[in-house]
N, C-alpha and C positions, 0 to 999 in steps of 0.2 A: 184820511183822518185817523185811522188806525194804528195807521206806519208812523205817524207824528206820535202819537202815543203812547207805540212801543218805544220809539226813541228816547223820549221825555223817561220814560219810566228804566231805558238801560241807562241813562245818564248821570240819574238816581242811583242807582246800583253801583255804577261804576265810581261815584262820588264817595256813597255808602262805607262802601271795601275800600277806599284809598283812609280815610278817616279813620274803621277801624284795625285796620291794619300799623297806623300813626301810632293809635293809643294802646294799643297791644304792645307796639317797640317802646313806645315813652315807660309804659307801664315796666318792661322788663330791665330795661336801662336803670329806673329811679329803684326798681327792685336790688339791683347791683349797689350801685351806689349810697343806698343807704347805712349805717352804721349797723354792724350785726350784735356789739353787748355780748359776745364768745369768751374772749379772751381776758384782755386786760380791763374790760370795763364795763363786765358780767350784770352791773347795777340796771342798764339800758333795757333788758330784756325780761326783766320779772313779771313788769304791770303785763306782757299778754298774754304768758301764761296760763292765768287763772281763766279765760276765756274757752282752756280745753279742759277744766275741770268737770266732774258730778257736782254740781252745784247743791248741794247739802249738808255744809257748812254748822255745828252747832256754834264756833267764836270765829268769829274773824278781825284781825289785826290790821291796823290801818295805820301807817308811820313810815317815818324815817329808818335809817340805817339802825337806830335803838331799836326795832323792831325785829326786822329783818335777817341781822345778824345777833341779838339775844334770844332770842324762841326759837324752840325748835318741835312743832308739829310734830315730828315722827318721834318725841321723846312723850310728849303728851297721851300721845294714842295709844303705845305699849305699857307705858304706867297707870294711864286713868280712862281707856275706850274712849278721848274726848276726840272729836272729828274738827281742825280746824285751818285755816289757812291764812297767810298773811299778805297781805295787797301794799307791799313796802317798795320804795323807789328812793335813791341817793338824796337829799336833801328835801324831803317831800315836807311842804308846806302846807299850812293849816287848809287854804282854800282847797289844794289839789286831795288833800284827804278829806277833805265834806265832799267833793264831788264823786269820789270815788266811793265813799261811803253809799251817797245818792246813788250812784249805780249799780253797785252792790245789793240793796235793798228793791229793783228793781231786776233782781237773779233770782234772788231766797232773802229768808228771813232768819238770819240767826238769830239764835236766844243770847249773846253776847257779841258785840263790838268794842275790841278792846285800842283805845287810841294813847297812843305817847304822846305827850304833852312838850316836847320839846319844843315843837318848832313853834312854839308862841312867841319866842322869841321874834320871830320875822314878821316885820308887818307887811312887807313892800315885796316886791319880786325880784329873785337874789343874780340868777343866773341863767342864760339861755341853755348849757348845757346841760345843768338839774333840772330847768322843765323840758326839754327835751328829755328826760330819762323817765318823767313821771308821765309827759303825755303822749306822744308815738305810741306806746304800745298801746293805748284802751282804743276800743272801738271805738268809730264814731255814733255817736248821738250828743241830746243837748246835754248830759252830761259833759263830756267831752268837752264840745262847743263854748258851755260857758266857764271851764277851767283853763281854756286857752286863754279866753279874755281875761279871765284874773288873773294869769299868770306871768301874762307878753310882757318884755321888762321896753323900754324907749325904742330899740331899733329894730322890736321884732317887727313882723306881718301875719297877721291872721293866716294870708293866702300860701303862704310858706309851710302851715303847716296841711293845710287841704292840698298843697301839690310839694313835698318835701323836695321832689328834685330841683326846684328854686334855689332854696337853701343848700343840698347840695350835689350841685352840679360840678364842681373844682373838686370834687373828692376824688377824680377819673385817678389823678397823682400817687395815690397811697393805697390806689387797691392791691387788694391781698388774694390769693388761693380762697381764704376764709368767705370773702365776697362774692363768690361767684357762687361757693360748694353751696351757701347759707343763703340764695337769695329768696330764692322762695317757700322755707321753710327752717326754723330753726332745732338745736335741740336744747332738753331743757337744763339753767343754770341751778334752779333750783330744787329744794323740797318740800312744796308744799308752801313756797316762798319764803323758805329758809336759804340762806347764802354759806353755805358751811365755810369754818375756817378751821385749822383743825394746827396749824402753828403756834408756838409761843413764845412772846417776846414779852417779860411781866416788866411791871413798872419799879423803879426806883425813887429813893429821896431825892435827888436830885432834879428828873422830870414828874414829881407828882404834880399836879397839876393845883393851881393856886387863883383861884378869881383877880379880877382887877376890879378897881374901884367904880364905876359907871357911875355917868352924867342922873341917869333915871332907871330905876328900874321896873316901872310902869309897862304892862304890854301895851302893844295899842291898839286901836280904835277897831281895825281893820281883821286883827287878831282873833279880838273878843266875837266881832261881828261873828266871824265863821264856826268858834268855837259854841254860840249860841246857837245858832242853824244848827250844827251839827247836834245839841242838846235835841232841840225839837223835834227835828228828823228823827230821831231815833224814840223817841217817846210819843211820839204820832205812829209809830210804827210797833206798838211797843217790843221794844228792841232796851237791854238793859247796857247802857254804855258803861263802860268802866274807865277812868282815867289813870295814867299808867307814868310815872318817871323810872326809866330803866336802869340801871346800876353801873353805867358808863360813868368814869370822872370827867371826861375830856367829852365836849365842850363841859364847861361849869356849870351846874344848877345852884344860884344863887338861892339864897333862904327868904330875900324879899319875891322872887319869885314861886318858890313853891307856897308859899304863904298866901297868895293870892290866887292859885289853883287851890289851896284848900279852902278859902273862903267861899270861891265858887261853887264847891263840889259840893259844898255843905248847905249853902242857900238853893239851888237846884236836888239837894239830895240825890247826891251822884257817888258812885263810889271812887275814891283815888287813895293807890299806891303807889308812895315814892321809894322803892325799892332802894336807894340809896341809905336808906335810913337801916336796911336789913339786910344788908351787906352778909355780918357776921350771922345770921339765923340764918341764910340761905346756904351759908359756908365756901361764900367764893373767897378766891384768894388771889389777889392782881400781883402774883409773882408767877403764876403759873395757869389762870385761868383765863388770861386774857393776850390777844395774839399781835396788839398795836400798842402796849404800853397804856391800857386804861380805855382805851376810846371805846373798842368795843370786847366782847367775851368770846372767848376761843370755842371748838363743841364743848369741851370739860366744864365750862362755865359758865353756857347757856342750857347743856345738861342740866345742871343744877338748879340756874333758876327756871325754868321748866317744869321741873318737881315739883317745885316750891310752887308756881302761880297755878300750876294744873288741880294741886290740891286744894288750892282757894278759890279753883272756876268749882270743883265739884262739890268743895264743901259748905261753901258760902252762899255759892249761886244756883246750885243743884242740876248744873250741866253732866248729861248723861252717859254712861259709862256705853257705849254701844256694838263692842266687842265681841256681843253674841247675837249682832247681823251678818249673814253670811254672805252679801253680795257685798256690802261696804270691808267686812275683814279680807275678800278676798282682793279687793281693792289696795288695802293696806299692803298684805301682802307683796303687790308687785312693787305697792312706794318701798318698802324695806327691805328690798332685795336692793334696790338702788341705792338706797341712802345709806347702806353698810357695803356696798361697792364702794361709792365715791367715801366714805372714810379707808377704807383699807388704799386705796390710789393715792388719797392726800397724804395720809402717815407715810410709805414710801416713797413718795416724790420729798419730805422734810427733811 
């Protein structure tokens, strides 16, 4: 009876170690084959970042590319002690920044949440490989879990994203050196979830960019929904949201649409800046401060406005100057020792 079940129990074992030895190689394989967001499409790898932060946070920034590439953190901290970070991803959608907001708020509690209001534009789900860029990096939880489901556009699968080597498995074709160095660990694109760009390419009469005439310019139903949760969440938390149009021309901010973020902002008593309107007082100049022809601000011209909105977190909102902490300044410290390397690398490689 004994010898039966030693058997029984090495057969177990032996079952055991064949399984996890499977899921160790599937693990390493999908590890490879995942996209690493290195190189040419740096946008992929921002949202996991903030996962090795000191979570102590006084603003945090939740957006699109308006975000991400006009703010810049380590310009805030040396002018005004303000400690903040941005949770920005290529195309990030109204839902995927409520949910990240929710998760966020489930790290620390900042004294400001500052949200760009572009993507009110988008009621529906745009593209598999901008939510792939906003949701891959966040941990799993139901955060996570119910920004997939808002997000899946007709052909995705939930299960695709719980086992990505689904989805991709045919990437064996295009691997890189990069793939292998980067599988299991990356390093970081940003600062502080800033995407520096540090080129200039200013705009002209010719490409300024000119709205077209639209069908409606109504947001919609689905818009409003998230942008209301996100009012709530944050006033349930009290957490002071600030709504934010960034000084990009490119896409358009139509005037029937900021007209109805300011009706909103003003019946919820919310604060909103349409930095487009203050172009000239912030003193940018889209011949020189911007690195795509308008769409977004070069450093020279997220420098600037940096100055400008860090003066209005400290002046307005009474976000804390905290400069004379010595574990968080030492902190700083190693971020700007980086973030004036990577400007001196980018100005040379221009």
């Amino acid at each position: 009876m004994e010898w039966i079940l030693k058997k029984k129990l090495l057969k177990i074992f032996k079952i055991s170690a064949i399984l996890l030895v499977a899921v160790f190689f599937t693990y390493c394989i999908q590890a490879v084959l995942m996209p690493k967001y290195l190189t040419a499409q740096k946008e992929g790898s921002m949202i996991a970042e903030y996962y090795d932060e000191k979570k102590d946070f006084n603003v945090v920034f939740i957006g699109d590319c308006e975000v991400y590439e006009n703010f810049v953190p380590a310009v805030m901290w040396e002018e005004y002690g303000i400690n903040s970070y941005i949770r920005g991803s290529a195309q990030q959608l109204i839902w995927q920044s409520y949910y990240l907001c929710e998760e966020t708020l489930k790290y620390e509690k900042p004294d400001v949440i500052v949200f760009n209001v572009l993507s009110m534009k988008y009621n529906e789900p745009q593209r598999e490989e901008y939510n792939r860029m906003s949701l891959d990096g966040m941990k799993w939880s139901k955060s996570k879990v119910d920004s997939i489901n808002a997000s899946m556009m007709d052909n995705e699968q939930f299960v695709d994203y719980v086992f990505p080597i689904l989805r991709f498995h045919d990437r064996y074709k295009e691997l890189t050196y990069e793939d292998f160095r980067y599988a299991f660990g990356h390093e970081k694109v940003t600062h502080n979830g800033y995407l520096m760009q540090t080129g200039v390419k200013g705009i002209t009469e010719e490409n300024y960019p000119r709205g077209k005439v639209l069908p409606d310019y109504t947001f919609g139903d689905n818009a409003w929904k998230y942008l209301e949760d996100m009012t709530k969440l944050c006033k349930d938390n009290g957490v002071e949201l600030v709504l934010i149009k960034a000084p990009s021309l490119s896409p358009y901010w139509y005037d029937e649409w900021d007209e109805q973020i300011r009706d909103y902002a003003e019946k919820e008593n919310l604060r909103y800046i349409n930095y487009l309107e203050l172009i000239d007082e912030v003193g940018i100049d889209f011949e020189t401060d911007t690195y795509d022809m308008g769409l977004h601000l070069n450093l020279a011209g997220a420098t600037k406005l940096s100055k400008h909105f860090g003066a209005y977190l400290q002046q307005e909102l009474g976000v804390p100057d905290r400069r004379n902490e010595k574990e968080l300044s030492d902190i700083w410290d190693e971020k700007l020792e980086a973030f004036y390397a990577e400007i001196k690398e980018q100005s040379a490689a221009n």
